[in-house]
Steps between C-alpha positions, in 0.01 A plus 500: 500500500779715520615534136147573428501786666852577400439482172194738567709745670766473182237519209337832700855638540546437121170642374555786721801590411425462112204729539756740652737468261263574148345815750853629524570413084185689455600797669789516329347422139161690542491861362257715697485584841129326505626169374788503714321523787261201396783271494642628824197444692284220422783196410762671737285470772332136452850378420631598818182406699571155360845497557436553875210272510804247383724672808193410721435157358899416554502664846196336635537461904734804503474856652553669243221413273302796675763748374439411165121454505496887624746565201248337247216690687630854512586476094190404376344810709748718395623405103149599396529865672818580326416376162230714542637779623786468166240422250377907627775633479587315147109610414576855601918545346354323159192736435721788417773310303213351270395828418133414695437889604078352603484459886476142610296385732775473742535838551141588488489256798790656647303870539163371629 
């Protein structure tokens, strides 16, 4: 029963860290701000959910497996706020680069 769940704990560490590794090859290869910040939040942050989930699988009976749950916990609350907060930013630098002179609804939100 063992290498069962060793094997569990190596195929989540795998996944995880493959979904971590096309995130960061998207970032790289992407070429707006927008799209950039797609691939740095959704696989970046399942691929390292999964790679502790393998941590947590291989450290099962430990102390430590708290530390890392709180890890997972606090960036799935927090990777959504900041993607947000850059795709607003992104919204808001873009609109005057594209030549967009309307108002967007952004900023008509933004006054009220």
């Amino acid at each position: 029963m063992t290498a069962f769940w060793d094997v569990l704990a190596a195929t989540a560490i795998l996944l995880g860290a493959l979904l971590a590794l096309t995130a960061a090859i998207g970032i790289v290869r992407f070429p707006d701000t927008l799209s950039r910040m797609h691939a740095a939040a959704k696989p970046q942050v399942v691929g390292m959910v999964l790679v502790l989930a393998g941590a947590v699988i291989r450290l099962r009976g430990n102390v430590d497996i708290w530390m890392l749950v709180l890890v997972g916990v606090f960036t799935l609350l927090t990777a959504p706020v900041i993607a947000h907060v850059v795709g607003r930013v992104a919204y808001r630098e873009q609109r005057g680069r594209d030549g967009l002179e309307m108002v967007g609804d952004l900023e008509r939100r933004d006054r009220t």
